[in-house]
Steps between C-alpha positions, in 0.01 A plus 500: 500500500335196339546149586440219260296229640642187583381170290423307815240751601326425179511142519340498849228729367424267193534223653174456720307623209631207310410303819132613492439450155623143504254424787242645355581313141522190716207532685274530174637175385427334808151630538472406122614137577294463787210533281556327250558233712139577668346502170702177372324309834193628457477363088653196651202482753256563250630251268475207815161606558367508103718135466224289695250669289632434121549136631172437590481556844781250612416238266128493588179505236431310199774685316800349685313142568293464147456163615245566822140528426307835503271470793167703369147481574229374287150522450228311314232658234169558680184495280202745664260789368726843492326851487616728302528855605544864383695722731413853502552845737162637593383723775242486730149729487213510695205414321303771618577821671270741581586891620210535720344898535216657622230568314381813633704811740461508847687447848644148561358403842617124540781279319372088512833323409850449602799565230584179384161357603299215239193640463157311343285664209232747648691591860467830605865667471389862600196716582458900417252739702168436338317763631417679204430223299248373746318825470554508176321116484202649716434800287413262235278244697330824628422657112389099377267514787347829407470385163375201583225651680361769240477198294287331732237772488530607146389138420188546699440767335498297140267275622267764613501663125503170363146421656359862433588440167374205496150620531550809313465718817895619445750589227712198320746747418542590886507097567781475259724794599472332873611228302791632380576635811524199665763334267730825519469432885603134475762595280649753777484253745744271288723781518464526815620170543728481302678778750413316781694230353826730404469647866487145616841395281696845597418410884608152452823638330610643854573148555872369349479139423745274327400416113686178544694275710882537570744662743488825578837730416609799710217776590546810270244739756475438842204598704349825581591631162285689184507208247371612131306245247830694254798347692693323303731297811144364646474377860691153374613246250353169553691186267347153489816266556264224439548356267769710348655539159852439323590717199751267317670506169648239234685534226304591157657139380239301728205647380382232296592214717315707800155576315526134364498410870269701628218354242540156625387606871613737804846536539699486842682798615810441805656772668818473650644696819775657609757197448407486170383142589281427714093515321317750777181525309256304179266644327387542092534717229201701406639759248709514186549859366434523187758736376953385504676811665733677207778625739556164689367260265289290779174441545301548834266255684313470811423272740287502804646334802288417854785643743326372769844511673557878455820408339428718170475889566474753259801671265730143644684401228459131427628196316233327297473157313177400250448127422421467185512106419600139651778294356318166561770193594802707390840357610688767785811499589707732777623771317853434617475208264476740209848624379593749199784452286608604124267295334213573756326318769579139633511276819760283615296160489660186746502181322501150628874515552505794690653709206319837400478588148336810408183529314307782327200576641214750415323737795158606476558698833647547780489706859723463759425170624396289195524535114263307231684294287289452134774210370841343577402317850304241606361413852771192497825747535710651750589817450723648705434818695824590702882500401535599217877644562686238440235327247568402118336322220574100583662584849446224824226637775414366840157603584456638845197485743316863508429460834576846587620826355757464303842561633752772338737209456396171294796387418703252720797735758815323511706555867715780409646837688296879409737811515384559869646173627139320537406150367230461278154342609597116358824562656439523861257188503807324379748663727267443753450076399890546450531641875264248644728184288827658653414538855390100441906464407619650803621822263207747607694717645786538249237557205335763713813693502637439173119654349501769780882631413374448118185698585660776625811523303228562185329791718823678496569498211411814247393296192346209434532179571684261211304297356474095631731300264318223237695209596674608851385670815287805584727761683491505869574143507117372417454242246344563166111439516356235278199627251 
């Protein structure tokens, strides 16, 4: 038999489905809601903190008060003699290196030097068995002195025919062959000499000395070893490191204006270290090559430098300036003086009324410290040098003392609150007079804990501070500091 289902099993079935799905609809929207109200606080956030900013910090700068001065700097034209220099990359080079080998084969008995050593022209470095060459030096004394004396008695035998023939009693033809023998004898004993002398050399040659002066490198044969006149490594490398050289090149541009200096006398060479700065070593150019490279389009020079310092060593990379001429009594300025705009290069020049105005000015040159100014200045202006931020054509200045290095800051700090919750510099020296001036009314302690609750109601909060109001009080109960 079947039975029909009854409806208000059904409905208690659907029903928590229903249930569920509504949750599940509701909880979306909730979660939805929650952020955007996350994201609405956030923008809200970020718009507090970006406020301050489009309004100028608060009110402060030149912007919001266009009637305060600018403070700035200022310097006056100097007139002095001013190098002028050509920078260039060069690299350094020995002058001389010598690979020093033996000259003949043999066994290497004794090394004289130390790696690294300075050695002097003429030291001994090493010394090879000379045994054979000593015999070899003996042999021909030995044959010279043989020589020597069959000379000695073939001449007394010329004389002897000489005087025979003389008196007739002997043959002229026997006097002259004697003759002749005598001259081929003095002619063997020259050769005879002659390899007394190469026996002499080749025994000498057992002996390694150092062509020239200069440091010895690391030993390429070490003792007790067969050493051949063929090697190509050699016992050593000496390099004279003084003076050294400096390979340098300039652009194919200068050519002219460096030969024209270099006929007019010697010209000085400065190398720089490794600060790019500081001059570690003087010395002169002594060589122009006389061809421009194709593939860089630069043309090489060197210079010879004393490096009495052993600053400068061989394959170090360098940076190299060449003076060329003197500027005599040109007018310098810092180069922080020298601005660039549209219309090109000017200086903002302080007149008698403490107004700036700016003028066009011409540079010559300029480094990092001072620039050469051909026209536009005199050595009666100011110039200034720092602060240019808030600086225009015709604005106020006050001219500050450059006692010091200049601070990050210029520009006058009114007392006002930072997002943190922490005055600014000029604001606690006057909450500090402020303090000192309440504590004289008898009201010390209620200021110190009306700025206290102030202080630390601002550290709780999560965005900034609101700015101090222009014609009321700073918030946190403070007054508004004066400019």
């Amino acid at each position: 038999m079947l039975f029909k289902p009854d409806s208000t099993d059904d409905e208690k079935s659907t029903a928590p489905r229903k249930r569920s799905l509504l949750s599940r609809l509701l909880g979306r929207m909730v979660s939805l809601l929650v952020t955007l109200v996350i994201l609405g606080g956030l923008g809200y956030l970020g718009w507090l903190a970006f406020q301050p900013k489009q309004n100028g910090g608060g009110g402060r700068g030149a912007a919001a008060r266009p009637d305060l001065p600018v403070p700035v700097l200022a310097a006056t034209p100097q007139v002095h003699d001013v190098p002028v220099y050509l920078d260039g990359v060069g690299s350094v080079k020995a002058l001389n290196t010598v690979t020093v080998r033996s000259q003949v084969d043999g066994k290497l008995l004794k090394v004289n030097f130390v790696e690294g050593q300075d050695v002097k022209k003429d030291d001994v470095l090493g010394e090879i068995d000379s045994a054979i060459y000593q015999a070899q030096y003996d042999q021909a004394v030995a044959t010279k002195a043989k020589d020597e004396a069959l000379l000695a008695n073939q001449k007394i035998d010329l004389a002897r025919y000489e005087q025979l023939a003389a008196t007739n009693a002997g043959s002229k033809q026997q006097a002259d062959t004697q003759r002749a023998l005598v001259a081929q004898q003095e002619a063997i004993i020259k050769a005879d000499q002659a390899q007394v002398d190469n026996a002499h050399a080749t025994l000498g040659y057992t002996k390694i000395v150092a062509p020239i002066s200069g440091r010895a490198g690391l030993r390429q044969v070490d003792q007790g070893n067969i050493i051949h006149a063929s090697d190509t490594t050699g016992l050593v490398i000496l390099t004279q490191l003084q003076p050294i050289a400096v390979w340098f090149s300039l652009p194919q541009q200068q050519i002219m204006r460096v030969n024209a200096a270099a006929a007019k006398g010697q010209l000085a060479v400065d190398v720089f270290g490794n600060d790019g700065v500081t001059v570690i070593d003087t010395g002169k150019l002594t060589g122009i090559d006389n061809q421009v490279d194709p593939t860089t389009g630069t043309l090489k020079l060197k210079a010879e430098l004393p490096n009495t310092s052993y600053q400068l060593w061989p394959g170090q990379f360098v940076n190299v300036r060449l003076k060329v001429e003197i500027l005599p009594q040109a007018i310098v300025v810092p180069t922080s003086a020298v601005q660039r705009g549209p219309a090109g290069t000017f200086s903002y020049v302080i007149g008698a009324d403490n107004t700036v105005s700016a003028k066009p000015v011409t540079v010559t040159q300029q480094n990092e410290h001072e620039a050469v100014i051909a026209n536009g200045l005199t050595t009666s202006d100011r110039v200034v040098t720092t602060g240019f931020a808030n600086l225009a054509d015709g604005s106020k200045v006050v001219v500050g003392k450059d006692d010091g290095p200049p601070a990050a800051d210029l520009a006058p700090r009114k007392r006002s609150r930072t997002p943190d919750g922490k005055r600014g510099a000029q604001g606690d020296g006057q909450s500090k007079d402020q303090s000192k001036g309440a504590k004289q009314d008898g009201q010390g302690g209620e200021h110190r804990g009306r700025h206290e609750h102030g202080d630390g109601d601002q550290k709780g909060q999560t965005g900034p501070a609101p700015a101090p109001a222009v014609g009321g009080e700073a918030s946190g109960g403070a007054p508004k500091a004066q400019p």
